[in-house]
N, C-alpha and C positions, 0 to 999 in steps of 0.2 A: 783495695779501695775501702774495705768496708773498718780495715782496721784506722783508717785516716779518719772516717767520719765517726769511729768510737775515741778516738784521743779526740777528736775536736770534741764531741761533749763532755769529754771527762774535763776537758781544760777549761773551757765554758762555765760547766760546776764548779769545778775549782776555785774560779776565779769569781764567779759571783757571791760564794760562801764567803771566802775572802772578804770583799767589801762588806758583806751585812755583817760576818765579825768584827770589822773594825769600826764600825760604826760608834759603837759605846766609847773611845777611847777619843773620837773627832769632838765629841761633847762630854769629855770627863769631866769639869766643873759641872754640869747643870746635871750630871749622875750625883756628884759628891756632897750637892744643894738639896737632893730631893732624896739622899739616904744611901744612895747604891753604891758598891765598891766590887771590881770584878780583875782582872787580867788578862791580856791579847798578847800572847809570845808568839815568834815563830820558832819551827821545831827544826831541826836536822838529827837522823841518824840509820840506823838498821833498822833492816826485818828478816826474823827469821823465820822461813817457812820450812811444811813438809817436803824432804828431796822425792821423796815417793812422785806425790804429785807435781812435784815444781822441779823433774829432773834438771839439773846443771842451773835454776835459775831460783835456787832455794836460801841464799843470802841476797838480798835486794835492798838498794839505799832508799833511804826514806826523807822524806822533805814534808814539811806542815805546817798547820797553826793548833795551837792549844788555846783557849779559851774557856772563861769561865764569867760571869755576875751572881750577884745576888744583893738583898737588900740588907742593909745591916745588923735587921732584927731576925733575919733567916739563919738558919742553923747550918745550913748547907747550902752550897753555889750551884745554878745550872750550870753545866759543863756541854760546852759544842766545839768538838775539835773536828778538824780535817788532817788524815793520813794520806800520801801521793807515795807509794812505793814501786821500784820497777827492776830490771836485771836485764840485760841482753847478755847472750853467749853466743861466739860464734865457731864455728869448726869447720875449716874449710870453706866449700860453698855452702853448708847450712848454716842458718841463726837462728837462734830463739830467740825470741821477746817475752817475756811475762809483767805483768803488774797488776797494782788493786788501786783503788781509791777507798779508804775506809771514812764512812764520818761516824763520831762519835756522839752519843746524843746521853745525857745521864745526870748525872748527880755526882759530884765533888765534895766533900770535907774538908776543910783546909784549917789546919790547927796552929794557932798562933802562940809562941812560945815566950813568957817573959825574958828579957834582956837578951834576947835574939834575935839573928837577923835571917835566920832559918823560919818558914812558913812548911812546914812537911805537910801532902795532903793524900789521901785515898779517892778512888773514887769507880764507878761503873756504870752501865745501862745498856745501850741497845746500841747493834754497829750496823750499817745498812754498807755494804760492800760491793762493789762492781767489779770483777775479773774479767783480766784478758790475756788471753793466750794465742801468741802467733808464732807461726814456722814459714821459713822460708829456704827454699833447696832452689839450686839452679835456677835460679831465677819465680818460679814457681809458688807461689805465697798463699796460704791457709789460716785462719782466725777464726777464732773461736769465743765469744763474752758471754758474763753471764752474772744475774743483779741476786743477792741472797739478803737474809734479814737476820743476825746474831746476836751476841752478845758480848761484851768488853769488862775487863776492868784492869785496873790499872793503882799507882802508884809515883809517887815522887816529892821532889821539894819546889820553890821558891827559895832562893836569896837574893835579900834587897841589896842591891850594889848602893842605889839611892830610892828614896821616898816612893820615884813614882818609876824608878827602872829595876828590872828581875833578869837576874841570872838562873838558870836552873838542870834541875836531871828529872827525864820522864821514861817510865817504863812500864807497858802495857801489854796484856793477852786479850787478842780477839779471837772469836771460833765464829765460823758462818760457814757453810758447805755449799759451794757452786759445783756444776755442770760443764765440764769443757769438752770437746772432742767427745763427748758420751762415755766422758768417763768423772764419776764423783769425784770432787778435789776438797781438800782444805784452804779456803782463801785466808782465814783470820794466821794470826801465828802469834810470837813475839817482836814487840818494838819497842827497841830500846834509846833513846838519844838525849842532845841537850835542848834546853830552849831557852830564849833571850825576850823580853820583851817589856810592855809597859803595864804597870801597875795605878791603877784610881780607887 
């Protein structure tokens, strides 16, 4: 039960981050009136974490939003992404489950090239991460979660397919250290993937 009522608030979060990121894009004209120009992609790809701590459940696909604004006299964009990573493995009657939700909270650079349609950016800050780790034998099911406070940074591009649409490649290292089963884990790791989305 308890691992039902930890996915429903990570979906919950999920999904409310979700709409307050895409809020800026439902009113991109009166951003592009008042100076502001930003990005809302969604992401897909991996995660690699530590096998130590994440035995058999140390490659995990990744799903997200990348996100960034800033005003157009700003040198640098705020950056607010959300990571949804997870693995199941099963063997026999046992399964593991593992996953993280990472948000990403920080600062973006995003460097604009003449006669290009490449935007390549850097960027880092602060990763707030929730682990969950469950096992389940004959029937029999144990979970474990657990909320840390880390750090990110990361890298990639934008390409403008058109004006206000982006194709791209994103690839980030988190670290934050949770608690499961009373044993220290590595939550953050590597995430590697693409992302699509809209440009103002």
């Amino acid at each position: 039960m308890k691992n039902l009522i930890t996915f429903s608030t990570i979906t919950s979060t999920a999904l409310s981050t979700l709409i307050i990121m895409a809020m800026p894009a439902v009113h991109a004209s009166d951003t592009q009136a008042n100076g502001w120009t930003g990005n809302v992609s969604g992401y897909a790809g991996q995660k690699s974490v530590d096998d130590q701590d994440w035995p058999n459940l140390d490659s995990q696909a990744s799903v997200g939003v990348i996100s960034d604004f800033r005003k157009q006299s700003w040198p640098v964009s705020i950056a607010a992404d959300l990571i949804f990573s997870g693995d199941v493995h099963k063997s026999g009657a046992e399964e593991d489950t593992g996953g993280t939700v990472e948000a990403h909270l920080g600062a973006r650079k995003i460097f604009t090239l003449q006669n290009s349609s490449f935007r390549p950016y850097v960027g880092g800050g602060v990763a707030l991460v929730h682990a969950l780790l469950e096992n389940e034998n004959a029937g029999v099911t144990i979970d474990d979660d657990d909320r840390a406070v880390g750090a990110w940074v990361g890298a990639g591009t934008y390409y403008a397919v058109t004006p206000s649409f982006n194709l791209g490649l994103d690839i980030r290292y988190s670290k934050a250290e949770v608690t499961l089963f009373d044993k220290e884990r590595e939550a953050g790791g590597l995430n590697a993937g693409i992302t699509a989305g809209y440009h103002w």
